[in-house]
Structure formats: structure tokens, C-alpha cells
N, C-alpha and C positions, 0 to 999 in steps of 0.2 A: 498484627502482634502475634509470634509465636505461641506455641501450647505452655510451653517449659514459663514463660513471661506472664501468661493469666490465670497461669495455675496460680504463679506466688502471691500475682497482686490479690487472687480470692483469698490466698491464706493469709496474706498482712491484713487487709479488710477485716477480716472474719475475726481474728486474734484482736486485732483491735477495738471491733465493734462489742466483743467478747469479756476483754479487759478494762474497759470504758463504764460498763454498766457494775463492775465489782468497786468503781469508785466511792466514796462515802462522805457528802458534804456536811464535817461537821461544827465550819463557821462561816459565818456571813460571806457571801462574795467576794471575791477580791477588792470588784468595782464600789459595793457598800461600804468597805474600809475605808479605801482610800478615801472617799465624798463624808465621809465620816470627819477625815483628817481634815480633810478641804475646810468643814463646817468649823471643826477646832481652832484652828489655822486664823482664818476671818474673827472668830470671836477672841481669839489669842491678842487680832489688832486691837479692838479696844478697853483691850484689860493690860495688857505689857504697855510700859515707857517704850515711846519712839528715843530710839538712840540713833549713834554713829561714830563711826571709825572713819579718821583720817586715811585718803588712798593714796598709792603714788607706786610707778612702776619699777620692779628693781633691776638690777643689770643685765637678769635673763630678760626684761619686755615685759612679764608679767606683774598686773596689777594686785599690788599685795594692800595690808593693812599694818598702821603704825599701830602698837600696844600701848603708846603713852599718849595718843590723843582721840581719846572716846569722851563723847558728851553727850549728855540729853536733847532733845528736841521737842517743837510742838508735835502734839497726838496729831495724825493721819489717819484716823479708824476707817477701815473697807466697809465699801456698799453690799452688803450680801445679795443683792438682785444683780451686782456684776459677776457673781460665781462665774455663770457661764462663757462670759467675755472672756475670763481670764482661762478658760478650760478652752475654749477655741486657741489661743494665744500659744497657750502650751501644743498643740497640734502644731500649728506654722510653724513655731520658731524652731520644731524638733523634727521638720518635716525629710531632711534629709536622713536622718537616724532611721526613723520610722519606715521608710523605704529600705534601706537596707537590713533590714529585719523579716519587712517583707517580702521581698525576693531571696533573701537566705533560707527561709522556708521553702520557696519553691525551687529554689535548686536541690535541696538536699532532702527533699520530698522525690523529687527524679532520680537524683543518686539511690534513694532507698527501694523504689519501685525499676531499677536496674536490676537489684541483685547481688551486684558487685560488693558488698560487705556483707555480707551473707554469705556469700560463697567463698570470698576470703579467710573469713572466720572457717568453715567446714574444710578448708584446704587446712587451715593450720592445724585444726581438732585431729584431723587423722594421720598427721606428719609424728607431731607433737605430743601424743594424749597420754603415754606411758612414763612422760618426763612431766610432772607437776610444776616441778621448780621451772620450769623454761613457758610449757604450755600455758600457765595460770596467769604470769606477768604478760605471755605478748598479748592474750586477749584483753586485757586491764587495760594494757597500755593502749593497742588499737581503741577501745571505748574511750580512751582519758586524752587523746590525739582529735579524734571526734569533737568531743566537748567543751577542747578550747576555744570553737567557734559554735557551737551547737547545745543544748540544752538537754539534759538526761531524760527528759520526758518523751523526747522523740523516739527510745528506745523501749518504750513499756509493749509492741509488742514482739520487740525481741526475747523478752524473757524466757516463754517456753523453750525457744532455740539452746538458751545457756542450760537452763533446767536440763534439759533432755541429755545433753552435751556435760554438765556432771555429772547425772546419776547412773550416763552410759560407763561411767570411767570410776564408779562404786562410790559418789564422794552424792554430797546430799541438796538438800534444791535449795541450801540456805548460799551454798556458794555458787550457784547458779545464777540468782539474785544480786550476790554479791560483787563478780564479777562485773554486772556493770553499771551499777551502782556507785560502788568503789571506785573502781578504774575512771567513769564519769565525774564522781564526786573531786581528785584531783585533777583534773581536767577542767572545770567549770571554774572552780574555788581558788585555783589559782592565777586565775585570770589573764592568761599570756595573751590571751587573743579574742576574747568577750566582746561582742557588741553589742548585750543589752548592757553590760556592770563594767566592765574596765574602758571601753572606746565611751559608752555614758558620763560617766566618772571624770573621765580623763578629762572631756569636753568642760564639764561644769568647772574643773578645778584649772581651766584654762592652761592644761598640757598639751605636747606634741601626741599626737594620737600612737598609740603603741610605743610610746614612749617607757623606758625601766623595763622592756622587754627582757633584758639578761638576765637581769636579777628574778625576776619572774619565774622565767626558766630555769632558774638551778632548785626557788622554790617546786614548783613540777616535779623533777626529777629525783628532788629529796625525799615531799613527799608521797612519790608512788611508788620509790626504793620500800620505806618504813610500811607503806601500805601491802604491799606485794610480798613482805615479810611476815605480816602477821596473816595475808587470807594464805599463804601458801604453808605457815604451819597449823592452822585451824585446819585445811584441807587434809593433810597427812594424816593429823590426828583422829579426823574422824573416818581416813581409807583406814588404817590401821585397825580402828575399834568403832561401827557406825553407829552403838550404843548412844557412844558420847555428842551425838548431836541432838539439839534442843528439836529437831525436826522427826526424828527416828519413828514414832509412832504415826504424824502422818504419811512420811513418805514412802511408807507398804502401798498404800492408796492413792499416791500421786499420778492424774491420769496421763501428765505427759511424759513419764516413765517407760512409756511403750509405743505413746503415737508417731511419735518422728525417726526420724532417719534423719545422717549428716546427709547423706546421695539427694536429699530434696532438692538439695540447694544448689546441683549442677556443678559445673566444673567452674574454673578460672579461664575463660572463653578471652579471645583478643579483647574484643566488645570491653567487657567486663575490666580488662587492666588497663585498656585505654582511658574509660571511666573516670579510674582511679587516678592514674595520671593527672587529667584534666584538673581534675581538686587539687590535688598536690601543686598543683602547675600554678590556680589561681592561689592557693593559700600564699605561696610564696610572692605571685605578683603585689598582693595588697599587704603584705608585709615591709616587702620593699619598698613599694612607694608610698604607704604612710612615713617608711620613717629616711629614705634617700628622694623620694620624689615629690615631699609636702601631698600626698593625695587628700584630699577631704573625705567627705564621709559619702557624699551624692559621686566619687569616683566608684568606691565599695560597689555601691547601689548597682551602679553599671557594670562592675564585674562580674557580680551574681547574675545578671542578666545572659552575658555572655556565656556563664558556665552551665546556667541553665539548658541554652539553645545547646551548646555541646554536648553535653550530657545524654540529651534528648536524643540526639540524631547518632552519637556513638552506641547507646543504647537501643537502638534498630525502631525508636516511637518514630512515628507520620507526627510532619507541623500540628497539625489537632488535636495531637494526643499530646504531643510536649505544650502547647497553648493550654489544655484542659488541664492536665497533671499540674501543670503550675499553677496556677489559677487554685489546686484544691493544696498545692503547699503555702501557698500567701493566704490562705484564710484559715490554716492551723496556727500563723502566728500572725494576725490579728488581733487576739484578744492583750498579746503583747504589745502590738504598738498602742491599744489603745490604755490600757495602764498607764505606759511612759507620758502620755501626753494627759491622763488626768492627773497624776500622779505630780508634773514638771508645773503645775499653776501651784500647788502649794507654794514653790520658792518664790514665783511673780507676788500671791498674795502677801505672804510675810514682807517681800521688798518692796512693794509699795504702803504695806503698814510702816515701814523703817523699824521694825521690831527683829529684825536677825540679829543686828550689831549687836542690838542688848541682851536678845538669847547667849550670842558668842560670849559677850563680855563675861556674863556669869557663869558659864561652862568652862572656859578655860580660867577664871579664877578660880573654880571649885580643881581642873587638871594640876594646875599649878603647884597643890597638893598632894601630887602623885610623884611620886622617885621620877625621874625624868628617864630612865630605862624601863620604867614599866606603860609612859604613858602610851605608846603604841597598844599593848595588850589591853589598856584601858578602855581604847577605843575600840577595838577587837572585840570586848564584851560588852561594849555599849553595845556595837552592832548586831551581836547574838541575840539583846534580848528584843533590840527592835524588829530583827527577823520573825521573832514567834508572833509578831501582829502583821507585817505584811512579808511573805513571803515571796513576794516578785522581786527580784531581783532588778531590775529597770524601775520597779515603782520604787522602790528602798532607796537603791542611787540617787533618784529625783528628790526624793524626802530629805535625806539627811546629808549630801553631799554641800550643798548651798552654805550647810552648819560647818561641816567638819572641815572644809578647807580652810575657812578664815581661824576655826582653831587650833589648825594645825601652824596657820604664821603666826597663832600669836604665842605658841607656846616652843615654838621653835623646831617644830617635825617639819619635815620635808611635805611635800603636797602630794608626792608619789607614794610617800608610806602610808598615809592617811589613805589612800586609792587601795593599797593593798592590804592594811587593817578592816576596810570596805569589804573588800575580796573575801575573807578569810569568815568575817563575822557573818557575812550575807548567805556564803557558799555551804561550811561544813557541815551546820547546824539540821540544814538539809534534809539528811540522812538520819536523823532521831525525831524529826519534828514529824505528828503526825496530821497533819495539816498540808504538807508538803506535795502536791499531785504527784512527782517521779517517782518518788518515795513509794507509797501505798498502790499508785499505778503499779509498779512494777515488781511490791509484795505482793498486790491482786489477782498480778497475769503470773505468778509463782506460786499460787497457795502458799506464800507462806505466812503467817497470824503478825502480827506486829510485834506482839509481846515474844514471840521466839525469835523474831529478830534482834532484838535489842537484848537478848541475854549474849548475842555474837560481837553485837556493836557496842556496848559502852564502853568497853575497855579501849578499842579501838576511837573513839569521839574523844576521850583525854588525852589519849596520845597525841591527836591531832591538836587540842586546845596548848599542849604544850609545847609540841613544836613548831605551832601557828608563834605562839608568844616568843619563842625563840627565833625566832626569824625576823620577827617583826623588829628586837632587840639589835640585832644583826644590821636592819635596816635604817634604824634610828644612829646605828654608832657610824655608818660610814658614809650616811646623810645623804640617802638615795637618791638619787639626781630625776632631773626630765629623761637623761637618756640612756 
């Protein structure tokens, strides 16, 4: 391994080990939630009427439900000493998912410990850095291109990098943060390309996997237009006058104001654009073939696999070290698969109590009640406020998808809008919740306080609530299809 290769992995190490310990856990475990719910769940069977909804498939194949023939049934109440049956169950039956989550860490663990985005960001910082309006969107957008397959927390210790990279260019560490955060935040939220929330999603609501990709993408590109608009005149405003930043008193004493250098980060090396290449190369493979080759989810699995070896060996590691490195990207997301799999026995236990149907029944009675153009947004802030209790994205999908597809057939939303009402409500919130690990992760690795974040972002979070709703509105009128 080169000098230039273990200098950075000391410095991602270090930044991270650095960043990590500025965390602040101030609720219960993720894992305590969800077994929380689990417990609710089971007692929910023998307090709820076992109901049910006539099935029957409709002319896409999929198994939907009639709205005029729901009944009661005999009680079914669960054994609470089979919890753990059912929490093994949800591992198996999701075992192909769960693999490709884990091997997408370790590829993109190898791409991070390459360099290769790293260095590309410092190629554009010093092209770019005089023109705001251009420089501020491609870094947004490289982060929010990232995220549609990747999770924003993989970048907490990039931060100092942005940090250092505004305050070189006189603007302040709240847009350093922001950058990509932001740029992450649509990326993630609108789920083009998700495998813990929209490829989850999709599965449970018995879609073609990447299925509504278009429409996806014009949301993307809508909202990182509107996004890239407001960080790029909050930028200006505080190059112009740096009073007006809510940051201005601490960032006299911000210590990565002086420690880096773009030249860390070396040039754009063959190595390094081949790299990139090879991503690009598989993003597109399993694009294609989930939705021209039917690929499965255990296909994915093995193209991470592949892109990993490449990666490795483009990037000048020895077999041992691409074996090792990957090894330490599949047990960064770990604590994800094992979420989805406690997280997926809540909807076994509700279906073997037969207490969903009657959950449904009374939920879309109560929607029924909603303007029929707003009940997308409806479900949009159901899903915001379920977020502030679990904020795993694959554990939420697991939780509330089981509900929201049967009522979306029964209230007449398509099963792809309901997927991206999911997206929207699961994703934005994000970025205000302080609960949120990427979030605080990567205020932590920026100094910046919470409370001065959020005098930059609220204004910015409505914007997004309303033109989440509007899209959502958009999706409901033209009756977004599987594809």
C-alpha cells in the first residue's frame, strides 16, 4: 500500500474515530424500539378484532384487496414466547435484501478508502471555487448521486473536508455541513435507487423492483434544483456580509479552518477514474436489469460482490486487503440488516394475529375523509411522525408498509405513490430530527450546535414539506404506475 493510500486511511480513521465519540445518545436504541413495537404488536393481537379482506389478483398479477368485502373473524392471539421464532423468520425470508446491504457497504467502504471521491471533490473545489452558483450544486449533486444508493451517514467523516473547502472560499461551516447533508438528504428521500426504503418497499408492496423510476427522478432533480437554490443564495449572502451567519462567532475558532489542504487529497490518478467508472458501470448494470432483465435482489447481492473485487484491485489493495476492507464495510452495515429483520416479524406477527385487515379497515375509513388530492400528503405526514419514533429507514418500511399498501388499494392511490409518500415522510425529516445519527454525525464532525443549524434549515424543511405534497398530488392525479 502506497504512502499517499495510508496517509488518508489514518486520516478517515482518525476523523471518524474523532466524530463518532461527538455522538449523543439521547433515546433508546434503535433495537429497544423496535422490540418495544414487537411487544405492542403481539399485545395489539389480543386486544384488536381479527378481521379480513377478500383477495384476488388484478390484471397487473398483483394480489390486491376488495373494499366491499371485509369481515370479522375468530380471535387468533400470538404466543409471546414465539417472539423469537418470528424474529428468526424475518431474517430468512429477507435474507437476500439483507445481503445486499451487506456487501454494498463493503464495496463502498473500498471506493471510500480508494480516494477516488475525495479527490474528485478537490479536482472540482479548485476548477470551480470562484463560481458558487456552479461549484456549490456539483458538490450537492455528487453527495445526492451517492445517496441514491448509499446512506448520508457514510459521509460524517467527510465533513471537515466540506468545512475546510467553505471557509477556504470565505463562506461558513454551516454550508460546509450543508453541502452534504442536503445534497444527501435529496438523494436518499427520493428514493430512485434505495435498497434499504424503496427496493424494501417495493418488495413488501409486491412491485417490480425499481419500478416508478422516472417519476422518481424528475422528483431528484426537482428537488435538488429548489435545494441548490436556497443553499446557493444563503452562501452569497453570508460571502457578502459573514455577520449574517448564525455560525459567525464560532467560526473565528473553528479548528478545521486551517488544518487541511484540497492537495491532501492527491490528484485524479487513472486508478482513481477507473474507480469511478466501475460504480457507474455497476449502478447502471443493476438498474438495467432489475427493470429489462427481472434481476432479484440475491442478483444485486452479487454485483456488489463483483464491484467490490474491482474496486480493490483498480485501487492498487493486495487480495488481503480488499478481503479485510470489505469485511470492515459489511459490519458498518450490519446494524442495518439486523433492524430490517427485527423490524419485518412485526408484519408476520400482526398476520398471523389477522389484526392488519382491521387495522386497514379503520384507517382508510378514517383516509376516506381526506380530499382525495391531499390523501397522499396525508400519508406523507403519517410517515413524518412515525419517523421521530424509528428513524431507520428499512426498520419504518418493515413497520408501516404491510399497512399502507392495502390502504392505498383501498382507497384508491396507486401502491408506487404510497412507496414514495414512504420516501418523502421517512427521508426529509432527517435533517431536523435530532435523533437522526447523519444528522448530528456530521453537525459533530463540523462544530456546528444544532440550534444554529436549524435557524438555516427550517425554512428550508417547509419548502420541502410542500413540495413533497405537491408531487405527491402530481402522483396521485396521473396514477403512478409499477413502471
Amino acid at each position: 500500500m502506497n504512502k499517499e493510500k495510508e496517509g488518508f486511511i489514518m486520516f478517515f480513521n482518525k476523523n471518524k474515530a474523532a466524530t463518532t465519540g461527538k455522538q449523543k445518545r439521547k433515546m433508546p436504541h434503535t433495537y429497544v424500539i423496535i422490540f418495544i413495537i414487537i411487544l405492542l404488536a403481539v399485545t395489539l393481537t389480543w386486544i384488536v378484532p381479527a378481521g379480513e379482506y377478500f383477495r384476488f389478483e388484478n390484471e397487473q398479477g398483483i394480489k390486491v384487496i376488495d373494499p366491499q368485502q371485509f369481515s370479522y373473524i375468530a380471535s387468533s392471539p400470538v404466543n409471546p414466547f414465539s417472539i423469537g421464532s418470528h424474529i428468526v423468520e424475518g431474517f430468512i425470508s429477507n435474507i437476500d435484501l439483507l445481503l445486499v446491504i451487506l456487501f454494498a457497504g463493503g464495496a463502498f467502504h473500498l471506493i471510500t478508502l480508494s480516494g477516488a471521491v475525495q479527490a474528485s471533490i478537490a479536482k472540482v473545489a479548485k476548477k470551480f471555487s470562484s463560481k458558487l452558483g456552479v461549484f456549490i450544486p456539483i458538490l450537492t449533486t455528487v453527495f445526492a448521486l451517492i445517496c441514491t444508493m448509499q446512506g448520508v451517514n457514510l459521509f460524517i467523516a467527510f465533513a471537515p473536508i466540506t468545512v475546510m473547502i467553505s471557509m477556504a472560499l470565505g463562506l461558513d461551516s454551516i454550508v460546509g455541513a450543508a453541502i452534504i447533508l442536503l445534497g444527501g438528504a435529496v438523494g436518499f428521500s427520493t428514493g430512485t435507487l434505495q435498497i434499504s426504503t424503496t427496493v424494501l418497499s417495493q418488495k413488501i408492496a409486491g412491485l417490480p423492483l425499481y419500478s416508478g423510476i422516472g417519476f422518481r427522478w424528475v422528483c431528484f432533480f426537482i428537488f435538488l434544483v429548489v435545494t441548490n437554490i436556497y443553499l446557493v443564495r444563503y452562501a452569497k449572502r453570508i460571502k457578502e456580509n459573514p455577520m449574517l451567519s448564525p455560525m459567525y462567532d464560532l467560526d473565528k475558532d473553528n479548528e478545521f479552518s486551517k488544518e487541511l489542504s484540497l492537495d491532501d487529497f492527491g490528484q485524479m490518478t487513472i486508478r482513481r477514474w477507473l474507480v469511478l467508472a466501475a460504480l457507474i458501470v455497476t449502478v447502471i448494470a443493476i438498474v438495467y436489469g432489475g427493470i429489462a432483465l427481472e434481476w432479484e435482489l440475491a442478483d444485486n447481492a452479487a454485483a456488489f460482490i463483483w464491484l467490490s473485487i474491482a474496486v480493490g484491485f483498480l485501487a492498487g489493495f493486495s487480495p488481503s486487503e480488499i478481503a479485510k476492507e470489505f469485511t470492515v464495510g459489511c459490519k458498518k452495515m450490519l446494524s442495518a440488516a439486523i433492524i430490517i429483520g427485527l423490524a419485518r416479524s412485526i408484519g408476520s406477527i400482526l398476520t398471523e394475529g389477522h389484526i392488519i385487515d382491521t387495522i386497514v379497515h379503520f384507517l382508510a375509513t378514517a383516509l376516506n375523509y381526506v380530499p382525495s388530492f391531499l390523501q397522499g400528503t396525508a400519508m406523507f405526514i403519517s410517515n413524518i411522525i412515525i419517523n421521530c419514533f424509528i428513524t431507520s429507514g428499512s426498520g419504518q418500511a418493515s413497520v408501516v408498509m404491510p399497512i399502507m399498501v392495502p390502504i392505498a388499494d383501498l382507497i384508491g392511490m396507486t401502491r408506487q405513490t404510497a412507496v414514495l409518500a414512504f420516501n418523502f415522510g421517512d427521508g426529509f425529516c432527517n435533517y431536523i430530527l435530532p435523533t437522526s445519527t447523519a444528522l448530528m454525525g456530521i453537525l459533530g464532525a463540523a462544530n456546528v450546535p444544532y440550534d444554529r443549524w436549524m435557524k438555516f434549515m427550517w425554512k428550508l424543511f417547509v419548502i420541502w414539506l410542500v413540495l413533497g405534497s405537491i408531487m405527491l398530488m402530481i402522483a396521485q392525479a396521473i396514477q403512478l404506475g409499477p413502471m
